[in-house]
N, C-alpha and C positions, 0 to 999 in steps of 0.2 A: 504494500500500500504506500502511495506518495505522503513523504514525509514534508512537512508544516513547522513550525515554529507556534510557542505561546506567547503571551503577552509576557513575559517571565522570561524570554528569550530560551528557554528551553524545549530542545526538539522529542516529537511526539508523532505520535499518530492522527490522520484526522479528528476520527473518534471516538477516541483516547479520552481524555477530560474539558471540561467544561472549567477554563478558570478565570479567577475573580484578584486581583489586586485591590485591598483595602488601602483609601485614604495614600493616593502615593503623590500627594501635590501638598502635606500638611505641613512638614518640617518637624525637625527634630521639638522645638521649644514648646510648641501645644501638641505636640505627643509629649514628652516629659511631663507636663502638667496635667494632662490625663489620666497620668499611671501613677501619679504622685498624689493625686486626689483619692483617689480609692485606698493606696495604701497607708493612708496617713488617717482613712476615715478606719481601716481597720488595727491601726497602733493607737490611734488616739481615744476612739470610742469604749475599747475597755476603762479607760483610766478615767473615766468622765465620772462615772458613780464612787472611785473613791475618791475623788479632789472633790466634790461635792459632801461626803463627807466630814472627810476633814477640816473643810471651810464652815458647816454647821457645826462644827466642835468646838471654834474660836468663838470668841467674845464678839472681836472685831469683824469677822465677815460671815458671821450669822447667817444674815440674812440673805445675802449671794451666792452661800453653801444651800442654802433652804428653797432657794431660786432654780438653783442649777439642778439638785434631784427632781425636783417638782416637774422640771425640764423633761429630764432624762425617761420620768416615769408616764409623762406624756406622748414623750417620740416614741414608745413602745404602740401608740393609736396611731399613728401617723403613717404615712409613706403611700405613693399612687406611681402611675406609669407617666412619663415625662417623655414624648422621642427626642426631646431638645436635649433630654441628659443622658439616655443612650447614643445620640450624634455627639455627643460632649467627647465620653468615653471611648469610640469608635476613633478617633483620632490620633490613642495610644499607638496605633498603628503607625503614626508619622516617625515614630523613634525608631524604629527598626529601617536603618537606612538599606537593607540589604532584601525589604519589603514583610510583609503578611501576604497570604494569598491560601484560597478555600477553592479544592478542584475539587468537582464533582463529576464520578461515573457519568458520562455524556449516557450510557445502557441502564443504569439505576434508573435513569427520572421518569421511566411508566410505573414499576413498581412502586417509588416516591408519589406517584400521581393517586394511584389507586389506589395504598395503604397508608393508615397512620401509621408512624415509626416512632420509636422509642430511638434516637440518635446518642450513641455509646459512644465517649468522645476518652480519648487515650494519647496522651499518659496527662495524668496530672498533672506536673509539674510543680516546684517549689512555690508562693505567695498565688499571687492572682490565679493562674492555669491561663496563659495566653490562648492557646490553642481557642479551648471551649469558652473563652468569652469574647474573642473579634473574632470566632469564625462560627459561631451560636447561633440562638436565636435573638442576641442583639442586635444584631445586623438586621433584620427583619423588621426588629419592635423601632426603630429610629424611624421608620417608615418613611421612605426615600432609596426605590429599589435599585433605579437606575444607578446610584453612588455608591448602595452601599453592597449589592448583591450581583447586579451586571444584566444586563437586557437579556440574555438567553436562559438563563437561569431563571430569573422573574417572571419572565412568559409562559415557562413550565410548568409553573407553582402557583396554585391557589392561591387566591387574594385574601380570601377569608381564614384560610390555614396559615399563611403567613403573617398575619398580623394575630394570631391568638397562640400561637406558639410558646411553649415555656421551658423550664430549666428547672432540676433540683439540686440541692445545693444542702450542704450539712446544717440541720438544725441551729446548732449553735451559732453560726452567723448574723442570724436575725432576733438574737438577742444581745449583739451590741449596737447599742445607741453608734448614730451616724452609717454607720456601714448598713445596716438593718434599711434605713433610709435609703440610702444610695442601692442597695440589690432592687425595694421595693419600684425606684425610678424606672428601673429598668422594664419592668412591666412583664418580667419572665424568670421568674425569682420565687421558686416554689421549697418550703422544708422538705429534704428528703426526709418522710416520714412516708411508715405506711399509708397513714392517713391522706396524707398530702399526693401521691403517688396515687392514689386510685381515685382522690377526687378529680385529677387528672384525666385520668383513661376513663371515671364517667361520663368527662367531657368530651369524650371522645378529640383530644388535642395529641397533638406531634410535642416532643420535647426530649429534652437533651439530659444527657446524665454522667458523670463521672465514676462510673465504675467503681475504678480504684481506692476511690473516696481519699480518706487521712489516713491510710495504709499505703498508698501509694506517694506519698508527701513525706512521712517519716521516713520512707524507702527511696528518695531521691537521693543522689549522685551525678554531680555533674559529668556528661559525658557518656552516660550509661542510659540507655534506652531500657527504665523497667519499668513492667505492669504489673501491678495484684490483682491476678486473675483466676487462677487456679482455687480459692476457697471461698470466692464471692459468685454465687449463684444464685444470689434471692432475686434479681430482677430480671434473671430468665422463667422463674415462676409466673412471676406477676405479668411480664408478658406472654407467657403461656394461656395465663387465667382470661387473658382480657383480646388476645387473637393479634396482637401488636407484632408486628416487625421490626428489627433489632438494625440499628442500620451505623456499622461498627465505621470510624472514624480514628485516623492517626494524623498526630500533629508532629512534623521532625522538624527539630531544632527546639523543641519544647525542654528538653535536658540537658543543655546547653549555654543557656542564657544567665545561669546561678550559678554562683560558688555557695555550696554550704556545709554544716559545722558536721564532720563525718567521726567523733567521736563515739568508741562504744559507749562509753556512758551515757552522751545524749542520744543517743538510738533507744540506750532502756528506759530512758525517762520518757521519750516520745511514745514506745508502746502504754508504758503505764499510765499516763494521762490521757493514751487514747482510750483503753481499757476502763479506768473508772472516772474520764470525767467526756471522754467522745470527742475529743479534741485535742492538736497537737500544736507546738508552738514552734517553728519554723524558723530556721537562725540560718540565714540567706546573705548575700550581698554579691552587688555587679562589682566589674571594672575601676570603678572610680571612688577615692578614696573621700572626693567630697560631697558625695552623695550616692554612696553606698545602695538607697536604694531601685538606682534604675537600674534595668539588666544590660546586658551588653547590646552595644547597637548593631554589631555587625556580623548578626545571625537572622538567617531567612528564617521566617515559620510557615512551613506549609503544611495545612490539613488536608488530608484525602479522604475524602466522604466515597465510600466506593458500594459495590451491589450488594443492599440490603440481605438479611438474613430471614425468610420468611418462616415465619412458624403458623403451624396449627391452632386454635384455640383448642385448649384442651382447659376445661372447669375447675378439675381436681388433677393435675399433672400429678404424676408417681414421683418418687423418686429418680427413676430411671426415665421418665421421662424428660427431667432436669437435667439430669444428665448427660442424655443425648444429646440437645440442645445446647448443653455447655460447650459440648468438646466439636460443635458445629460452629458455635461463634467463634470457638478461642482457634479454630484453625482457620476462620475468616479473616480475624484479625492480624494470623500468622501471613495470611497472605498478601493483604495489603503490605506490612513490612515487608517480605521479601521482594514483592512484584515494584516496590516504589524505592526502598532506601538509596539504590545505586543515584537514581536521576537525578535523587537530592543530595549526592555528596555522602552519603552515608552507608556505600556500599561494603566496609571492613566492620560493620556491627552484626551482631547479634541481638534479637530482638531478649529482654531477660524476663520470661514469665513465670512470676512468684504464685 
């Protein structure tokens, strides 16, 4: 077949992929301020309820400690969808001078058309997860398809599925003040909870998922392409239960962009606070010694959204039927890595599935 070039300058087959360059006209300084707005909402917002105490302890700022909780236990009511602050965030992208870009199976998108999916986005990665949040369903909720998704892509895709689309995301997030806020802007920002997850699929909506969850975040290494994938099967159940299609997703250069703290010890404190409190605390930094937290600029990230995984509905899956299904996706996802790392430079890895 006559070989084409991407917008990526990358050579391809015709119909090969469908791809998308994010934001590549923003510049490094409102991408930095995108990516430093989130991450300061999520260093900052834990600390807010106890400098609000502490201020109610004193004499002298009583009444601004008494202010500031009073705040705090308000923004826990608050938070709506914004595309203005989804287009905000979507800019992040301008920092990566080496780009973002979201190729999609050009052969998925009848499947994509005809079934809702459950979009499994891989690997986590260290702080935000680039991948799955500029190549997500943010891109969609900004609503402005032409910029932010790409004309061939857009035309494919329901109008109504694309603007209801959502994300789940670990509980604990949406109980710090400001960050809690900023997920809700986004307008696709759902608790991974059971609860939350199936009120989901009665909606019969598409949305995205992190697998790997804070298992694969304590489990970060720069350099190292891993997934925690092998013990986590509950939401090939719950797609089983609800007839959803699994439509697996790899972001490369997601494991790359962090340096972070690789000590045994803080491995065993990361499991153990993930174990009794479901959450881990993340000791990361880029490049740069005076502002530590942007990640490196001159790493591409590209997601491959490739051919969905179809399952059955099945009510009451068996065991074995989870099973099956596991080791259906996990060789999906095996394939994507082998069929794609070379194009992007990352042909001497090994894919490492925990």
């Amino acid at each position: 077949m006559e070989k084409t070039h991407t917008s990526d300058g990358l050579p391809r087959k015709a119909t090969d992929l469908i791809t998308h360059r994010l934001e590549p006209d923003v510049g490094q300084v409102r991408g930095a301020a995108s990516i430093l707005a989130i991450l300061l909402c999520m260093m900052v917002g834990p600390c807010l309820p106890v400098v609000g105490v502490g201020l109610a302890c004193t004499e002298t700022h009583r009444v601004a400690g008494t202010a500031l909780l009073a705040a705090v236990a308000a923004s826990g009511f608050l938070g709506s969808h914004s595309p203005k602050w989804s287009a905000f965030y979507l800019k992040a992208a301008g920092w990566f001078k080496a780009g973002v870009y979201m190729h999609v199976d050009r052969g998925a998108l009848a499947q994509m058309r005809a079934h809702r999916s459950m979009w499994c986005m891989h690997p986590h990665g260290t702080s935000i997860g680039f991948g799955f949040s500029l190549n997500g369903a943010v891109r969609f909720r900004a609503e402005d398809d032409a910029r932010y998704c790409g004309a061939e892509l857009s035309e494919n895709l329901d109008d109504a599925r694309k603007r209801s689309c959502d994300g789940v995301m670990a509980p604990v997030l949406f109980r710090i003040p400001l960050l809690r806020q900023a997920l809700l802007g986004f307008g696709c920002c759902t608790p991974a909870t059971k609860q939350g997850m199936f009120s989901l699929f009665r909606k019969h909506l598409d949305f995205g998922i992190l697998p790997g969850g804070m298992e694969e975040v304590a489990l970060y290494s720069r350099g190292r392409d891993r997934v925690f994938i092998r013990k986590r099967a509950g939401f090939i159940k719950y797609a089983l239960q609800h007839g959803y299609n699994l439509q697996p997703a790899f972001t490369f250069g997601e494991s790359d962009i962090y340096a972070s703290l690789q000590h045994p010890l803080y491995r065993r404190l990361c499991l153990f606070t993930l174990k009794h409190a479901g959450f881990v605390i993340p000791v990361f930094w880029g490049p740069r010694w005076y502002c530590p937290l942007l990640p490196r600029d001159d790493v591409a990230l590209h997601t491959v959204i490739a051919h969905p995984v179809k399952l059955p509905k099945i009510e009451q899956p068996t065991a074995d039927d989870v099973a099956h299904w596991h080791g259906r996706y996990v060789a999906a996802l095996q394939a994507i890595y082998d069929d794609h790392k070379a194009r992007f430079g990352y042909g001497d890895r090994e894919l490492d599935l925990q």
